[in-house]
N, C-alpha and C positions, 0 to 999 in steps of 0.2 A: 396721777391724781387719785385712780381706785384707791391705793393703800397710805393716803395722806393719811394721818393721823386725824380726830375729829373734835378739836377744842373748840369750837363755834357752831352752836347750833345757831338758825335766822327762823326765825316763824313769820311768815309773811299772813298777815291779819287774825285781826283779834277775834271779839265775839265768843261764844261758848266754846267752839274747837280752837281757838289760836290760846285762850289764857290756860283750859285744859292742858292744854300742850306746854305752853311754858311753865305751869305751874310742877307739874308731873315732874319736867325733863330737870327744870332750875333746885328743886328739893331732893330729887331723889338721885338725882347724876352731878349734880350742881359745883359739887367741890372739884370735880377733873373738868368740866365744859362749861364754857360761859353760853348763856343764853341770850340773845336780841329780839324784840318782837315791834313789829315795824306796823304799824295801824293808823288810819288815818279817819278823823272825827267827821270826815264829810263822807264817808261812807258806813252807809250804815249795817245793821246788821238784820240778815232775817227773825231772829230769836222769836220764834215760836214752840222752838223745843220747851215746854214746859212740863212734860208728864216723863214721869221714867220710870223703868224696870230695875229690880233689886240689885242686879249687877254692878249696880251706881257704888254702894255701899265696900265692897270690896275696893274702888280706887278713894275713896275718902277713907279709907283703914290703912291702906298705903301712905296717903300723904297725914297723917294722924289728923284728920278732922274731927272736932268734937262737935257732936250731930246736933244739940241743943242750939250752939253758939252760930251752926249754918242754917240752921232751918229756922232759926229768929231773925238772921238778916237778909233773907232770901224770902220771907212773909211766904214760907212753905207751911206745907199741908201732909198728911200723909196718905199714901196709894196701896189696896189690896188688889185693885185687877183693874179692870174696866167692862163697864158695863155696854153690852150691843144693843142695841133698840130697835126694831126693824128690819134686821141684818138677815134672818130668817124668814121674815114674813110680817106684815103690816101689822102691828100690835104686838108681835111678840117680843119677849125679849134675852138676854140671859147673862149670866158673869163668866169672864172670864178672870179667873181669879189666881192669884200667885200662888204656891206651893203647892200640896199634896191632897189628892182627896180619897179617902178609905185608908185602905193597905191592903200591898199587893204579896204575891207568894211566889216564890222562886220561878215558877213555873206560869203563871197569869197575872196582870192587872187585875188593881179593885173595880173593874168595868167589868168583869164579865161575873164577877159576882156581885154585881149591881146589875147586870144585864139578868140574871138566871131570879134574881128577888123580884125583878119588873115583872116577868114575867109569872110569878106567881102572886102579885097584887102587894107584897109586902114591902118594896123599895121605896124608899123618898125620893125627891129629887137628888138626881146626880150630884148636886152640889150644897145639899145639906150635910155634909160627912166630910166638910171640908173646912177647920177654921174660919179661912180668908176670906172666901164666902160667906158664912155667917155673920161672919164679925160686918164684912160690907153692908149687907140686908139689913143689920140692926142699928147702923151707923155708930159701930162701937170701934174703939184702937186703943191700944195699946203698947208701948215698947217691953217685950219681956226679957227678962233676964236670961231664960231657956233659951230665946230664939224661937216659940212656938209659934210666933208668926214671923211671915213673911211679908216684908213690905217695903215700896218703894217713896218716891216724893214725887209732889207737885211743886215746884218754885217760878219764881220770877226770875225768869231768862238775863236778865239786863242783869239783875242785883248777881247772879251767882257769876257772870263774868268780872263783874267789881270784887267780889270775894274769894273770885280765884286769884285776880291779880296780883291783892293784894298779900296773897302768900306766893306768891312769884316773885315781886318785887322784894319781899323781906328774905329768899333766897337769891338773894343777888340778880333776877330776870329785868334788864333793862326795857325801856318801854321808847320806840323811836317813830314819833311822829309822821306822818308825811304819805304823800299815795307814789305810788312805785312806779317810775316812766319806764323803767326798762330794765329785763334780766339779763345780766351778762353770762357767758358761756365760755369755757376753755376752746380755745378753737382744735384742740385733736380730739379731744375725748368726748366734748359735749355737754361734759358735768358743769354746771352752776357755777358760777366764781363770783356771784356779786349782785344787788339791787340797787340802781342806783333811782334816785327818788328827784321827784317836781323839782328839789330846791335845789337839787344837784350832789346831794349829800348822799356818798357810795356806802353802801353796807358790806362789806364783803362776807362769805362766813365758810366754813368745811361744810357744813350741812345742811337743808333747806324743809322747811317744815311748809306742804302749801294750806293754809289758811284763807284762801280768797274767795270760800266761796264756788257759786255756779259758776264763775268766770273760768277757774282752774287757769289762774294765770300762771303758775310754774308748769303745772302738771300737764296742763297741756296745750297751753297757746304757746308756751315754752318747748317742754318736752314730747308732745305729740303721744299722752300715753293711750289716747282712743277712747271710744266709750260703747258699750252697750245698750240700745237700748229697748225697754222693757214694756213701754206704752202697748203692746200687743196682747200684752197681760194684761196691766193695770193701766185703763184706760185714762184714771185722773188724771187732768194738766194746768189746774188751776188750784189756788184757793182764797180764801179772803180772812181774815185775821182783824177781830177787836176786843177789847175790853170791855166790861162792862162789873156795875157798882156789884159788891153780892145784896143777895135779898134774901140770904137764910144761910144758917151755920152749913161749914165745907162738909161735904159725905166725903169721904176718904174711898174713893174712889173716881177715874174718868169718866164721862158717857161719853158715847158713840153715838149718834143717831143717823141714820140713813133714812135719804131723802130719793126725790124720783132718781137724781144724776149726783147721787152725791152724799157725802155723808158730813155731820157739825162736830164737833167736840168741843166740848164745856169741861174746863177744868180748873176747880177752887182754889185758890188762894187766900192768905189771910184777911188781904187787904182789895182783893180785887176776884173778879173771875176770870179767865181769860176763854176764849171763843173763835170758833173758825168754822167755816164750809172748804173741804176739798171736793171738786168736784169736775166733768169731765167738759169742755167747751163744745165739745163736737155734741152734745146733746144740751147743755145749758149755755144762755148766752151771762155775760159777767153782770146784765142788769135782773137777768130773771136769777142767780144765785144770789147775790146782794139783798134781792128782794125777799128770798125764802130765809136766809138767815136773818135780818135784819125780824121777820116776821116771828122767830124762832125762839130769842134774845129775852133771858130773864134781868131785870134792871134794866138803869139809865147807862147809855155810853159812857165810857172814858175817854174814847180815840174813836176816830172813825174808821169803818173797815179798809183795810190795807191788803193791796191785792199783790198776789204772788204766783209767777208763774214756774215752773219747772218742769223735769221732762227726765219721768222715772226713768231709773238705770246704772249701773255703774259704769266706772272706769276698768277699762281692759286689764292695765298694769295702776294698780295704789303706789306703787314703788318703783323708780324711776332712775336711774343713774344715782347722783345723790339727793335725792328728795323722795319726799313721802306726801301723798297728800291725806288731809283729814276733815272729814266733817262733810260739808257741801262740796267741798273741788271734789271730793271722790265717787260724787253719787249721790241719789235720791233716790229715797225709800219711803214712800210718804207714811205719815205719822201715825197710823191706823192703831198698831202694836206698839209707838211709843221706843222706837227702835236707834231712832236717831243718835241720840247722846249714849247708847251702850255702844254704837259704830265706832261714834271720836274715842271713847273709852277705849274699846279695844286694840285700834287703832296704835296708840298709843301707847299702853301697855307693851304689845306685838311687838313694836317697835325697837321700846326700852332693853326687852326681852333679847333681839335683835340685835343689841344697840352695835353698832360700827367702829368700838372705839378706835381700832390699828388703820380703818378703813373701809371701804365699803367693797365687799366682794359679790361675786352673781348667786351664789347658791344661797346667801340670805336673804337676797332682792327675791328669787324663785321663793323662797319658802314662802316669805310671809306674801308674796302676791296669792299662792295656792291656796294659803291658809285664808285669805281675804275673802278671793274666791267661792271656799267651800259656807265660808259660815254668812255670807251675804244673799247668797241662790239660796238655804235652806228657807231663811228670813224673807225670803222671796215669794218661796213659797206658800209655806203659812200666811203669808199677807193674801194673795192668790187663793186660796182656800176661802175668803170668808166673802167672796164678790163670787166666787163660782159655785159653790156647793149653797144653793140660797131656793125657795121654796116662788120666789118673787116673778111676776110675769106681767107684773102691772103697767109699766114702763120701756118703750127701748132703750133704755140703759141694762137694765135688769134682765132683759133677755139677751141681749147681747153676751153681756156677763156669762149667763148662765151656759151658753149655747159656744162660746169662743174654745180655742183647743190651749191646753194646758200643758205645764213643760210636764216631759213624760215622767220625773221622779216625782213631782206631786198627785200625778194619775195613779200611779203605782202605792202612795199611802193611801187612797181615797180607796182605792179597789180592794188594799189589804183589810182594811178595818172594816169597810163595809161587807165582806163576806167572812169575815174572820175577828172580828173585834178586836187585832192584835194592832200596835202599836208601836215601831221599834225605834230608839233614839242611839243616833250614831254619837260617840265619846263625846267631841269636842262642839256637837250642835246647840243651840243657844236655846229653841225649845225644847222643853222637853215634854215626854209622856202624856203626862197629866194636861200639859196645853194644847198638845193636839186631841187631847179625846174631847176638854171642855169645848172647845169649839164645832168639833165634828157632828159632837151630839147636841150643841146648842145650834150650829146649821140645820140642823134639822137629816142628820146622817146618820141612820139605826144599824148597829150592825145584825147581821142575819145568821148570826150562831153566838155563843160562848166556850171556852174553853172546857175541854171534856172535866180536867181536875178539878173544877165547882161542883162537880155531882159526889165526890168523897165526904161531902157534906147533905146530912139527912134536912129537910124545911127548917125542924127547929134550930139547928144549929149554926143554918144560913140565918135563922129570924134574930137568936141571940149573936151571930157574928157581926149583923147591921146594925142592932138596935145599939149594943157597947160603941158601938164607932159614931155613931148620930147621939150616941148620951154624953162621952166625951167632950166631943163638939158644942154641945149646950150646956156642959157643965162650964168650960173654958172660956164661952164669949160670955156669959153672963155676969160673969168675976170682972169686966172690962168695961171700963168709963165709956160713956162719950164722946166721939172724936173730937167738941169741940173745947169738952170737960179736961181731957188731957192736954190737948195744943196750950191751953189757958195756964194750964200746971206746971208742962216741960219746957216750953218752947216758944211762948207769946213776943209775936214780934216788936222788936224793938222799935 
């Protein structure tokens, strides 16, 4: 069975990562492999993923989406960063923002010659010398034809798996009803041979996509591929999830807000906002979080809050004999960074990348598990980063946090910048530069030197080096509508 040929992909459940997945696999491999995706209407789906990072944009240029035509039926919005609120310290706040900010020289980051202006009184904020930033502050967007911004979406979760479907289905991606009684299995090898469902109706397929979710019923009530987990880090193990009306045009941007045990996120839609509290049980009970969001909550409800538990961590092995899992069977990352849907993304890409078509052998199982791996722990980290490096002592939550031990490669950035202002992004990591300094220094983490090469510059030419990059900056956002001035223009939902 390794080296069957792979004309059957099976996606076992739907949601954001199963039509993801069939959509990708049915368009882009579609003419050599057929595609089945096996989903059943009494189960539902967690869809909260509604905020995402620009990476998005790259698998919608794959499958040629015209951005206008999704983001009208997706009653989306557009995203520069997200904003922290309290993440630092009670009152304060700061952006973390998509793209680039200054310009850097072969030799330093635009931080340490932002670090050598601070310290001569002439600096702005860190992140006035950055587009995405400004543009958020002034609730200004734009789609430019340069690319001079960087930016992701806010959509409705539900609508964009209807709208992936349904370019799944127009490549040939069948769609088969029914909850799954049981995985069948080769009896020498182990590999997947079949799902056979409630109504007795067998699936058979070459290949198995897991889709189900926390359950990880292929991956691993099936397969046994293990899991890691991370709650040692990141304490949250709850959250609660509602809607509610808007009561003012969307800012093209998330917030963040941290609370004693927890943090909310609020994120614009056309037609809706959507709302959450993740936060930790061992210090909030589910009626005192309920209580603080509920108390938080701009506009009238839509839904009532809907609780969800989970239990950060990944899966040992993503890839499995012949199956891959994606989305929730693989892991939880909770949603801080907005990380979720680049995971199914890459996921699946990886995958493609990967793809098995003579058969499935060990050293592409090895790779893409490695690769999974690496860029999961990094995301890991920088999530970790923004609950430890925090100025907060108000709460035991917060001390805890602050006080708990860290995996030693995130200790090891923390140490570097803070005595070094240096920065390094290894190739294929998902953050980069710019986002670990915007955070570091919006945690409230100063480094304690700059790079010696800023002093080849006399004041004035550090004063004209900044001011040219912050006039830019304000030349550029000012040229730029309204975020709700342009959604009304480009995009207004249908």
């Amino acid at each position: 069975m390794e080296h069957q040929k792979i004309k059957h992909v099976v996606v076992a459940g739907g949601g954001t990562a199963g039509w993801m997945a069939a959509a990708a696999v049915s368009k882009l491999l579609g003419k050599t492999v057929k595609v089945s995706l096996v989903e059943s209407e009494e189960i539902g789906t967690v869809g909260v993923g509604e905020a995402t990072i620009p990476t998005l944009l790259t698998l919608h240029e794959l499958l040629k989406i015209k951005e206008q035509d999704f983001i009208s039926a997706v009653g989306g919005t557009f995203k520069l960063g997200i904003s922290f609120e309290n993440w630092h310290d009670v009152g304060s706040d700061y952006i973390h923002s998509f793209g680039y900010t200054g310009k850097d020289c072969w030799a330093a980051g635009f931080q340490h010659f932002w670090l050598k202006g601070k310290e001569l009184g002439i600096s702005k904020e860190f992140g006035e010398y950055c587009n995405e930033w400004a543009a958020a502050k002034q609730n200004r967007f734009a789609v430019l034809p340069n690319q001079n911004l960087n930016y992701a979406y806010h959509f409705d979760s539900s609508r964009y798996a209807k709208f992936l479907r349904k370019i799944a289905e127009e490549h040939g991606a069948v769609r088969i009803e029914g909850k799954i009684e049981a995985v069948q299995q080769h009896e020498q090898t182990g590999f997947i041979t079949g799902l056979r469902l409630e109504s007795g109706q067998q699936i058979d397929g070459d290949f198995f996509v897991d889709c189900t979710g926390f359950r990880g019923l292929l991956i691993e009530q099936t397969l046994h591929a293990g899991y890691d987990d991370w709650q040692h880090w990141l304490p949250c193990d709850s959250a609660l999830a509602v809607q509610t009306e808007n009561v003012q045009p969307p800012i093209p941007y998330t917030r963040s807000i941290a609370h004693e045990a927890g943090w909310q996120w609020r994120i614009p839609l056309q037609h809706r906002t959507g709302n959450g509290l993740v936060y930790c049980s061992k210090f909030w009970s589910r009626d005192e979080a309920e209580a603080k969001l509920r108390g938080n909550l701009e506009g009238e409800m839509v839904t009532e809050p809907r609780p969800i538990k989970f239990q950060t961590g990944t899966r040992r092995r993503h890839w499995v004999k012949n199956c891959v899992a994606v989305g929730l069977s693989s892991g939880f990352m909770e949603p801080l960074e907005s990380t979720s849907i680049h995971l199914i993304q890459r996921s699946i890409v990886r995958f493609m990348q990967m793809f098995p078509s003579d058969g499935v052998r060990q050293p592409d199982i090895d790779e893409f598990n490695n690769q999974m791996k690496f860029e999961i722990e990094n995301i890991r980290d920088f999530i970790i980063l923004h609950y430890h490096v925090t100025n907060r002592t108000d709460t035991p939550f917060w001390r805890h946090c602050r006080t708990m031990e860290i995996p030693e490669s995130l200790q090891h950035r923390i140490d570097l910048f803070k005595e070094t202002g240096r920065v390094f992004k290894v190739p294929t990591e998902l953050f980069g530069e710019n986002s670990w300094t915007q955070v570091m220094l919006g945690q409230g983490l100063s480094p304690e030197q700059y790079h010696p090469i800023v002093n080849m510059m006399d004041e004035q030419e550090l004063r004209d080096f900044l001011g040219g990059i912050h006039g830019s900056v304000e030349r550029l956002v000012s040229q730029l509508p309204e975020h709700q001035r342009f959604i009304d223009h480009y995009c207004r939902e249908a």
